[in-house]
N, C-alpha and C positions, 0 to 999 in steps of 0.2 A: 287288639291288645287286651288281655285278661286285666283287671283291675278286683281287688282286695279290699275290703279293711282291717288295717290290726290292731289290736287289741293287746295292751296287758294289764288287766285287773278293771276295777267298775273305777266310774269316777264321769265328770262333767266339766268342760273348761275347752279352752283351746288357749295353744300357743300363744303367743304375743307375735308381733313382725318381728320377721328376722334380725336382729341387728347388724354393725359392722363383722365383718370375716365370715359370714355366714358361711358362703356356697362352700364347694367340696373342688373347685380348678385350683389346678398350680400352674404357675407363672413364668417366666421367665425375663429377668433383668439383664439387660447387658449394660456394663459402664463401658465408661469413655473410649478405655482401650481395646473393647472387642471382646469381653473376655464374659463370662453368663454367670449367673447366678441364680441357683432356684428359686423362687419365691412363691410362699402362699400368696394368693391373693384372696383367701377364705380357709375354710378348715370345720368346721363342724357349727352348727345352728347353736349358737348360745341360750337352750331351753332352759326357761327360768325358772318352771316349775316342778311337781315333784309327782313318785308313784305312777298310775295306771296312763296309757299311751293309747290312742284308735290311733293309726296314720294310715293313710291310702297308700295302696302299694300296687305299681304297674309290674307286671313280670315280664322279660324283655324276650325278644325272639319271637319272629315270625309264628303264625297261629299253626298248629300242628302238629301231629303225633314227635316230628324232627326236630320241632324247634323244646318240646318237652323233655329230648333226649339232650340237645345242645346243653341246657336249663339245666337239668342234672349231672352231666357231666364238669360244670365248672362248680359246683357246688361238693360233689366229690372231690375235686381236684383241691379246692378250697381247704375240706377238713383234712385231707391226707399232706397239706403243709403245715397245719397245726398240729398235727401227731409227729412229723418229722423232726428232722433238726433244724434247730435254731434257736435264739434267744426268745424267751417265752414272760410277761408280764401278766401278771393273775393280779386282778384286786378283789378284796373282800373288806363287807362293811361291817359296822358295831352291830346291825340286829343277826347276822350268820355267825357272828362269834359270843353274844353274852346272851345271859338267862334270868330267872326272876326279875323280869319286867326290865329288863335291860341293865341293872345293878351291878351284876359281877360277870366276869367274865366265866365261859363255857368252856373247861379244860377239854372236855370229851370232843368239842368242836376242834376245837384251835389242833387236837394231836389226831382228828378225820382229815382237816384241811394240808397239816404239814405231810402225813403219811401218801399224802399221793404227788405230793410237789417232792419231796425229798426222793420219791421214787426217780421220777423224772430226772432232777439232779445226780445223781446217782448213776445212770446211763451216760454221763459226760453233758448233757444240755442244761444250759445256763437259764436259772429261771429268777426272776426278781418277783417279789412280795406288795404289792403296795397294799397297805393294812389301815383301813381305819378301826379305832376302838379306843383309842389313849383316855378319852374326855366321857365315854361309857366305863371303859374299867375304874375311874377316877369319883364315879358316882358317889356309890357305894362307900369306901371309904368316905369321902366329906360329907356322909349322911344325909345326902339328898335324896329324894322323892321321883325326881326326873331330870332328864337333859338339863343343864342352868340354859337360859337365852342370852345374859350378859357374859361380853367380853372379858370380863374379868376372871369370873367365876369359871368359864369355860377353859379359862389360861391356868388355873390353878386345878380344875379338875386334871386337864392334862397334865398337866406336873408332876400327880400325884401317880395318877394311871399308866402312864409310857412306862416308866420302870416294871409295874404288873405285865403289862403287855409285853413287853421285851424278855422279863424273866421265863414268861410260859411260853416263848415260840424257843426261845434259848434252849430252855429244859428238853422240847419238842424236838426240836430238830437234832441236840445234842443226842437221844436215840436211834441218829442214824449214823451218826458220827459224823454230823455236818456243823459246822461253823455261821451264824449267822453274823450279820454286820447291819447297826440301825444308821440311819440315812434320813436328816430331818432337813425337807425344804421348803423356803416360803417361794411366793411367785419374783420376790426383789431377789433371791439366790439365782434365780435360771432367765433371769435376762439382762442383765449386764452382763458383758464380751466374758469379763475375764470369769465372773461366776460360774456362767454357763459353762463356760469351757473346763475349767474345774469340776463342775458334777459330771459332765460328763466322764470326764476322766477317773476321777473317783469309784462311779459307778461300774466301767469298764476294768481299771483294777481289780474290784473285787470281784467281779466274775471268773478274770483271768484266775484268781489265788483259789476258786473252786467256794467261794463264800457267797452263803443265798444274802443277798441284800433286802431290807425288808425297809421299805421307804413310804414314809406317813407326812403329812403337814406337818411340820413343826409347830402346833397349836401354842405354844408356852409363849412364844415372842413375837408371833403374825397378831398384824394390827387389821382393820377391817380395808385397809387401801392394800396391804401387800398378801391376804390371802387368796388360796385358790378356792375356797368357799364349799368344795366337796372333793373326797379322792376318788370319785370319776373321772372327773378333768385333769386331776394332778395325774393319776394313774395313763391317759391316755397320753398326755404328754411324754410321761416316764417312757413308754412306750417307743415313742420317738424316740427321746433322746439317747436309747441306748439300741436302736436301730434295731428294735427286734421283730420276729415272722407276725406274732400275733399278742391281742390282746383279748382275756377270755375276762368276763367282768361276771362274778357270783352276786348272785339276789335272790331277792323272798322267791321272786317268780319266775318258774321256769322256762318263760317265753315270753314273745310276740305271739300272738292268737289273731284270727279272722273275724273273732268278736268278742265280747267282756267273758273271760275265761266261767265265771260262773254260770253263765247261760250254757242250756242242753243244745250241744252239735257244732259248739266252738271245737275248732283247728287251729294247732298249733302252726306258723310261718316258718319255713323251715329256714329260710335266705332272705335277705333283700339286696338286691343289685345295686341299688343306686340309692346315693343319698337326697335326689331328687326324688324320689317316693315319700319322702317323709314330709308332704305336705299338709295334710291335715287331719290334728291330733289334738284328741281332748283327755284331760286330763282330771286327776283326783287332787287329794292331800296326800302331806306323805304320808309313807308305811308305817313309818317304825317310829318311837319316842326318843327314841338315843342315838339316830341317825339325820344326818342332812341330807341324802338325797335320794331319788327314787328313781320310778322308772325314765322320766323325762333328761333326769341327768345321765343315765346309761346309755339313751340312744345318742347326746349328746358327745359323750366322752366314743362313742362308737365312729361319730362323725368326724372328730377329729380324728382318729386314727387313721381313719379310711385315709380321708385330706393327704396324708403321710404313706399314703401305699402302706397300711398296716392293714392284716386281715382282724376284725372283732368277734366274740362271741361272746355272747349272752345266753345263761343259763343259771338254774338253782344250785346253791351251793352243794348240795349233797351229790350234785351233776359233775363236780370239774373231774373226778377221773375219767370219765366216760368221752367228755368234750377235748380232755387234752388227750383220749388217747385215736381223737377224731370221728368219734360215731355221730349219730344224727341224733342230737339233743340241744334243746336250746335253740336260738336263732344266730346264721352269722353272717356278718355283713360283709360284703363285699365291697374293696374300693375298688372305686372307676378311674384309679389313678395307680401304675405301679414307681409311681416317682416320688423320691424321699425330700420331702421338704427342711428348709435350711430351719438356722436355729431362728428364723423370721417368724416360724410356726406358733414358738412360747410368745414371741413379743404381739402376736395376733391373740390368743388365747389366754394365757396364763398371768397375762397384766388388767392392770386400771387405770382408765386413764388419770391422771394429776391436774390435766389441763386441758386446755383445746388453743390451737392457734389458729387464725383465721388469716387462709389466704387468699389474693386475688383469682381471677380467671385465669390469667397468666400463669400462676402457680399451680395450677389447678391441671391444667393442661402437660404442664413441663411434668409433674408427679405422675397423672394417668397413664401419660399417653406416652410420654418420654423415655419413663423411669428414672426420672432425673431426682438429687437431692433437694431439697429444699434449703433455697437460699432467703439472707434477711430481706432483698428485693419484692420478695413477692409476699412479705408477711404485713396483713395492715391490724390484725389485733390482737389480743388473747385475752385468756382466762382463766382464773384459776392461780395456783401458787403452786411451783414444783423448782428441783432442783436438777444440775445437770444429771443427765443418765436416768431420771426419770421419764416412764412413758406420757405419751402427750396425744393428743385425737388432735386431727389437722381438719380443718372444717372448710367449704368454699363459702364465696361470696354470701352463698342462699341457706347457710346453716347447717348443708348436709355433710357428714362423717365422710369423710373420700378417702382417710387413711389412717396409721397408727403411728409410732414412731418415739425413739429413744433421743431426747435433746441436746445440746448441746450444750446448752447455757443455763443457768440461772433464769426465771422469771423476773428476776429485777432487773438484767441486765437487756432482755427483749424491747423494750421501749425505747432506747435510743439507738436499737440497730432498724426500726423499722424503716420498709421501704429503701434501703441504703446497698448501698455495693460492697460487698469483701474488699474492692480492692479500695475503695474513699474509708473503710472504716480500720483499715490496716495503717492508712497513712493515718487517722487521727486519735487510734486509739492503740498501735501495735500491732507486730506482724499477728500474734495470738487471735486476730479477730477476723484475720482470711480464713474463714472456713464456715463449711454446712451448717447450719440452725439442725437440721434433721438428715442425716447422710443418710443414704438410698442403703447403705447396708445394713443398718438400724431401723428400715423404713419396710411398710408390712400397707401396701395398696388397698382397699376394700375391693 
């Protein structure tokens, strides 16, 4: 087996350990009555860092001129469903759309990037936008110097910014005679039942009406517990949620490479197979001054996709006509999964945990191995302060993360259902208290 390093950009570091939902399997739940449920039980490597990537990359298939021909033909196959029909999600960051040090936005950019999505539109194929830039176009106006790093400031830049950003993609796209539609969510919008189901539906509408949706964080009212902290992740989500062929992610750099792209006799990667290649990756600082995230958040957001049977691409933004119209540019990932995971996907990725609840062995078991819900029986502590429908880390015995999950109750009401039965806390406190602490449909296994 051929073995690689990739590379994109210089830099030194490595990953951190995986945390919970890492791997790239999907799962399958059945309840009580027989009946299946997809489930993540991982989804993409939560890379915490930013900018340049080395990872080892195995190429798969038997050694030989066959297996190089195998190798290439799913790689073709690959780009010729990204050029075909289907529903199509593109993200672009604040440093491929603004200029003068990241101050104003870049109209020349903004009407390169729309004239080749609007093309595509245009053809009948449904394409969504996810856009950062709100809190870069917002600089300039409040006369700042660079990015703000406080909460505050960054809520108010974006306030001032979305409206720029929304008027120049407006103007843009209004040259084609298309209709755009803004779309602001936090990670609390897409995992609660009825949320979720709502953007989805929302987002599906507007495609139906033939309208590009251009969907960014809602920077103005996300707190530091309900963001998605970069629109890599929000975008690969998006991704999901609106069941589409691919995700193509634009950045400073136009690849994965076999070594720090500035070194003489670096190769560009043209595929990675598997998301188990992406095992070791050092890394830089980020790119850009007006930006949150780099290269480690694009493999990231690539890995959740994959997780979801989405195909990804990675390349330079001056690249996305070429990538969507499926040539060999850029690198693209392959999942090793073509099964579309439920909406389990956001509550694994797109949350934080509020709490953690600690249960026994017993529970422990029943959750793993069962996929059963988690009842008050097997819960002997917690921590932390959340409210119902907030997410929650389920911890065993020994402290390790074993799952994710949407509560049921209040934090203050957990302490006098511990270790009890549904049916003894029904008779002492109401029928209201027969039921799951964390129901297996709300619940996202590690």
């Amino acid at each position: 087996m051929t073995h690689h390093e990739v590379a994109a950009a210089s830099g030194a570091g490595h990953f951190p350990q995986m945390p919970p939902y890492a791997d790239s399997s999907l799962g399958v739940a059945a309840d009580s009555s027989g009946s299946a449920d997809a489930e993540v039980a991982g989804g993409g490597s939560a890379l915490a860092h930013d900018n340049a990537a080395v990872v080892g990359v195995a190429a798969a298939g038997a050694a030989g001129d066959s297996a190089a021909d195998v190798v290439a033909a799913d790689v073709v196959a690959a780009r010729a469903r990204v050029a075909g029909r289907g529903r199509m999600v593109v993200k672009v960051g604040s440093s491929s759309l603004t200029t003068d040090g990241g101050r104003r936005l870049d109209l020349s950019r903004i009407e390169a990037l729309v004239g080749v999505l609007a093309e595509r539109r245009l053809r009948g194929e449904p394409v969504v936008l996810v856009s950062s830039g709100a809190i870069a176009a917002g600089i300039g106006p409040l006369g700042l110097t660079r990015r703000p790093r406080d909460l505050a400031t960054q809520q108010a830049a974006a306030s001032v910014g979305q409206g720029a950003l929304m008027a120049a993609y407006t103007a843009a796209f209004a040259a084609y005679g298309l209709t755009v539609g803004q779309v602001l969510l936090t990670a609390d919008d897409v995992t609660r039942r009825g949320h979720y189901t709502n953007a989805r539906r929302t987002l599906d509408r507007l495609l139906e009406l033939g309208i590009v949706p251009i969907v960014n964080e809602n920077d103005t009212v996300a707190t530091h517990e309900i963001r998605f902290g970069d629109n890599d992740r929000l975008a690969a989500l998006v991704a999901h949620l609106v069941r589409a062929e691919a995700l193509v992610l634009l950045t400073d750099v136009d690849s994965l490479y076999d070594g720090p792209p500035s070194e003489p006799g670096a190769q560009r990667i043209p595929a990675i197979r598997s998301l188990s290649d992406l095992d070791q990756v050092r890394i830089g600082g980020s790119g850009s001054m007006v930006g949150t995230g780099g290269m480690a958040t694009k493999i990231e957001a690539a890995a959740i996709a994959n997780s979801a049977g989405v195909l990804a691409v990675l390349c330079a933004a001056p690249a996305v006509g070429p990538a969507l119209a499926g040539e060999d540019v850029g690198t693209i990932f392959l999942p090793d999964s073509v099964g579309k995971a439920s909406r389990k996907l956001w509550i694994a990725h797109a949350t934080a945990a509020r709490g953690t609840l600690v249960v026994d062995a017993g529970a422990v078991a029943a959750l793993v191995e069962r996929r059963k819900s988690l009842l008050p029986a097997g819960i002997t502590g917690l921590v932390g302060s959340f409210t119902e429908g907030d997410p929650v880390d389920i911890a065993g015995p020994d402290g390790t993360i074993i799952a994710r999950g949407l509560v049921s109750y209040d934090s203050g009401e957990i302490p006098k259902l511990l270790g009890r039965s549904t049916k003894e806390l029904a008779r002492e406190f109401g029928p209201e208290y027969e039921r799951e602490v964390v129901h297996r449909d709300n619940l996202v296994v590690r």
